[in-house]
N, C-alpha and C positions, 0 to 999 in steps of 0.2 A: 155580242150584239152585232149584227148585220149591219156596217153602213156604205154609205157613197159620199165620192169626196171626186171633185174637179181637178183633174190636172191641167187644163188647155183650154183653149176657149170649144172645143168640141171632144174632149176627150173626158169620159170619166171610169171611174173604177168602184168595182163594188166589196168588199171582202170584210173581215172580222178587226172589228176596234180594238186596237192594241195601247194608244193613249191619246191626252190630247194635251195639244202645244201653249206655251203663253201667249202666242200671238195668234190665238184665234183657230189655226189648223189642226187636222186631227191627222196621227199614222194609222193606217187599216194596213192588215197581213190578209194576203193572197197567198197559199202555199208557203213556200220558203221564202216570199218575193214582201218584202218593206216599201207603201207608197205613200205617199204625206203628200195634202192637198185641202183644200177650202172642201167643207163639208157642204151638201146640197141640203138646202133648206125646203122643206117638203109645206105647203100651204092648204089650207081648207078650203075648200072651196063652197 
């Protein structure tokens, strides 16, 4: 599954869900590259 996850207050990243943390974060794989950050929460509008 596709997700996005916050690294910075303006940086984010998009790649494939590899697991998710007890404290709330998720790791997503980019290529060979591992990036763990607060998942963006998507709203209805």
């Amino acid at each position: 599954m596709l997700r996005t996850i916050i690294l910075g207050s303006c940086v984010s990243v998009q790649g494939i869900l590899e697991r998710t943390l007890p404290d709330g974060r998720i790791a997503i794989r980019v290529g060979k590259k591992l990036f763990v950050g607060l998942p963006v929460v998507s709203r209805a509008v």
